[in-house]
N, C-alpha and C positions, 0 to 999 in steps of 0.2 A: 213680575211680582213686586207689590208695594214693600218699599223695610217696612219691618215692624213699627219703628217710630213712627211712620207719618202717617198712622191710622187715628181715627178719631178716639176717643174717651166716651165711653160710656156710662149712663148716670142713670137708674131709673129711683120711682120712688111709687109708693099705693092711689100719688095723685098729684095736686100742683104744688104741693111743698116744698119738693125738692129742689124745686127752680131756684131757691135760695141758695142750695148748694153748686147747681149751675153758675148764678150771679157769682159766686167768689169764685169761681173756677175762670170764670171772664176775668175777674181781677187778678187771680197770681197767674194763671197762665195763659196770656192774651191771644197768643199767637197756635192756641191747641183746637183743633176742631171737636165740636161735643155733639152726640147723639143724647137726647132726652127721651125716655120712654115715662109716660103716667098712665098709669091704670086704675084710670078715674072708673072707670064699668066697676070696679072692684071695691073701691077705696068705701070705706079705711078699712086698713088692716089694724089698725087697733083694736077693734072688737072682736077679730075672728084668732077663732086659735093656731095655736104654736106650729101642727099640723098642716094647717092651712095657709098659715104664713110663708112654712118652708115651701111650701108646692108651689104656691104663687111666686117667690122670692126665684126659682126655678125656673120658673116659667118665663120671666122677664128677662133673666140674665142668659135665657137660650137666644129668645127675640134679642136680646143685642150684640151675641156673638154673630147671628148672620146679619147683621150688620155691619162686621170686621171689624168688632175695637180692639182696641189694644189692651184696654185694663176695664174693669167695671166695677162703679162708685155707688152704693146703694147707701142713696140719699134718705133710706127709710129709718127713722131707729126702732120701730117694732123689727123692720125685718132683719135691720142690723142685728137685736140682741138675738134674734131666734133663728135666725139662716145661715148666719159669715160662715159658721162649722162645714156644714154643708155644702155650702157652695165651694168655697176653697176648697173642699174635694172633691168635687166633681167637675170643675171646669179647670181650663189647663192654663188662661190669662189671669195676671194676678185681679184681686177682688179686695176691695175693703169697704170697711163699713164708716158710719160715721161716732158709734161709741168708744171706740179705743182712741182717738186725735180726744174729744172732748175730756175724755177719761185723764189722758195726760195734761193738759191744757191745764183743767181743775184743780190740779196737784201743782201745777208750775204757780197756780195766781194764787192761792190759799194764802194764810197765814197762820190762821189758829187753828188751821185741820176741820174746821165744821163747814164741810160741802153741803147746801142744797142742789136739789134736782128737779124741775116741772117738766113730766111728758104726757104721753099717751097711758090710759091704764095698762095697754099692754106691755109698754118697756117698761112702766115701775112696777109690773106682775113680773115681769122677765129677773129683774132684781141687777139688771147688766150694770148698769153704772156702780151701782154697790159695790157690789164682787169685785168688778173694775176699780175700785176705788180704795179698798180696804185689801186686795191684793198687794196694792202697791204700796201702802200704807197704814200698817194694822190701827195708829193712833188715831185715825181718822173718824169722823162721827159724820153719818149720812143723814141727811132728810128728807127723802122723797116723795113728791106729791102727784097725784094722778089731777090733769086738769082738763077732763074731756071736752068741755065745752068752748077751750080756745081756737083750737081748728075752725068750727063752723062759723062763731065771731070773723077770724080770719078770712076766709072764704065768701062771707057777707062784704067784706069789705070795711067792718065797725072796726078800726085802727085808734081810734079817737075819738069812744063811746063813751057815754055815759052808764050804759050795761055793762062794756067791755069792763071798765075798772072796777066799776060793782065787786064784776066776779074774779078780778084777778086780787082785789083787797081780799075774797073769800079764798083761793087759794092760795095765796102768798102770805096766810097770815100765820101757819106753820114754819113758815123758811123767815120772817123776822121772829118769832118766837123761839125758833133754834140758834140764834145768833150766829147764824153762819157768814162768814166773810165773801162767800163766795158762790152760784149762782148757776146752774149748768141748766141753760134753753136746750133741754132734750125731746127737742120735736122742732123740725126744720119749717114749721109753719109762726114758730115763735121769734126767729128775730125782725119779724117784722111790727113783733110789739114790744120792743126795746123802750123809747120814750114811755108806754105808760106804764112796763113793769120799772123804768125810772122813777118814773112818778111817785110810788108807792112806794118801791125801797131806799129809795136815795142814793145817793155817790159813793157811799161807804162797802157797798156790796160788790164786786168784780163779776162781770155776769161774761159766760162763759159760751159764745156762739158756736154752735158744735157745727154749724154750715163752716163758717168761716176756718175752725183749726182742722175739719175735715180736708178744705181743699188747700192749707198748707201741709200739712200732713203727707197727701200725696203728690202733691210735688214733688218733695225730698224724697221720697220712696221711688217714682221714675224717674225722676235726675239718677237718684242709687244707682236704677237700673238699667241706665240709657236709654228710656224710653221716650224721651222730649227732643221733638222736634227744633233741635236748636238752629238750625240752616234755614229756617221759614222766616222770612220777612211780612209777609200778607196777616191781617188780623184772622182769628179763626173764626170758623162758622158754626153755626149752630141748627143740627137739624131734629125736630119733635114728632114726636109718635105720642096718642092716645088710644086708648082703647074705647074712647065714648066720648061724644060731647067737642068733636072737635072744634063746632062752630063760636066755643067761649073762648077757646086757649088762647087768645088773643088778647081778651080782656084779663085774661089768670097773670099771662106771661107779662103787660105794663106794669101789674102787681106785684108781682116776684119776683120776675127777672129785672123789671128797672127796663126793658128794650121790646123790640117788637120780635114777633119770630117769621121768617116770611114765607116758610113751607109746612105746615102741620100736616101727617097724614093719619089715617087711621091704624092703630096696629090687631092684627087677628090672632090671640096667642091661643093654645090648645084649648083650654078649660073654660073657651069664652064662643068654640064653634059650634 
């Protein structure tokens, strides 16, 4: 039987966004093998309800228990705010999300306490970063914006659009309005528009990758746990599961992940037979 450490990491997310949070997981922990499941058949899970979030969020993290991972990272922040409860109770490997790393992240980089937030309408219907926010900090003042239509820009490939900015001057004009100091990309499809929410806010706003403090976050949490393969020399691998569409993840993965991926297979989860 394999130790527990030297099983892969688990990541899924409602489609290729979370590949962002794979990318930083390449960066802080080079040497960890990763399992990626997207369940592009489904996606997004921003539209659908809370209900149906959990069951789905469920559904994935069984597909990558028989996988054998060791922890599993849901790259999703719909399904973050609406499933973590859940899931940590029903499965026996530790599980985190990515709104509590961003949640602390926010509070660490602030200075005058006025967080913004841009996600999916389901995590700012969810209210998670809020609650998250004013939890920890009653003085805090939130301003969160639902900005459905960056995902599909995304996913287009318009990084460097003349549409793209349009509409992020349209939703970003809440969060300069609020004078918030501080900036949380609450949807793992966002920090790949970093430059043009640059653009629009300027250098004075701290923007807050919730890919990036998600996969430091659990780092130090399996370090905690001795769960890192610290005796591996070889870089780690990376293997992907879709549930539809495999023949693009090629084209999604140069876009996300910044690499190529060299096995993609198809995944069959229950509510898709």
């Amino acid at each position: 039987m394999f130790p527990m450490k030297s099983l892969p990491i688990g990541i899924f997310d409602s489609g290729v966004g979370g590949l962002t949070v794979a990318r930083e997981f390449r960066r802080t922990l080079p040497r960890e093998d990763l399992i990626y499941l997207g369940d592009t058949a489904r996606v997004p899970y921003g539209s659908k309800s809370p209900e149906t979030v959990v069951r789905f969020a469920c559904e994935d993290t069984a597909f990558l228990l028989q996988e054998k991972v060791k922890a599993v990272v849901v790259a999703c922040n719909t399904a973050s705010a609406w499933a973590l409860p859940e899931l940590e109770r029903r499965f026996k490997v530790p599980v985190f999300g990515v709104t509590l790393p961003g949640v602390r992240a926010a509070l660490a980089a602030t200075r005058n306490h006025r967080i913004g937030v841009i996600a999916t309408s389901a995590t700012v219907r969810s209210q998670a970063y809020t609650r998250g926010i004013l939890a920890r900090c009653d003085a805090a003042h939130v301003v969160a914006v639902a900005c459905p239509l960056l995902v599909p820009l995304v996913e287009e490939g318009w990084l460097d659009h003349q549409v793209t900015d349009l509409v992020l001057r349209e939703y970003l004009r809440p969060i300069v309005a609020g004078r918030v100091d501080t900036l949380v990309l609450g949807c793992t499809h966002y920090p790949l528009l970093k430059p043009a929410i640059r653009r629009i806010v300027g250098r004075k706003i701290r923007l807050v990758d919730s890919a990036a403090t998600c996969a430091q976050f659990v780092a130090e949490r399996l370090a905690d746990a001795g769960l890192l393969d610290t005796r591996r020399r070889r870089a780690g691998e990376i293997r992907a599961f879709v549930t539809d569409e495999t023949e693009r993840f090629s084209e999604w993965a140069e876009r996300f992940l910044g690499e190529p991926v060299a096995k993609v297979s198809k995944a069959v989860l229950p509510g898709l037979r």
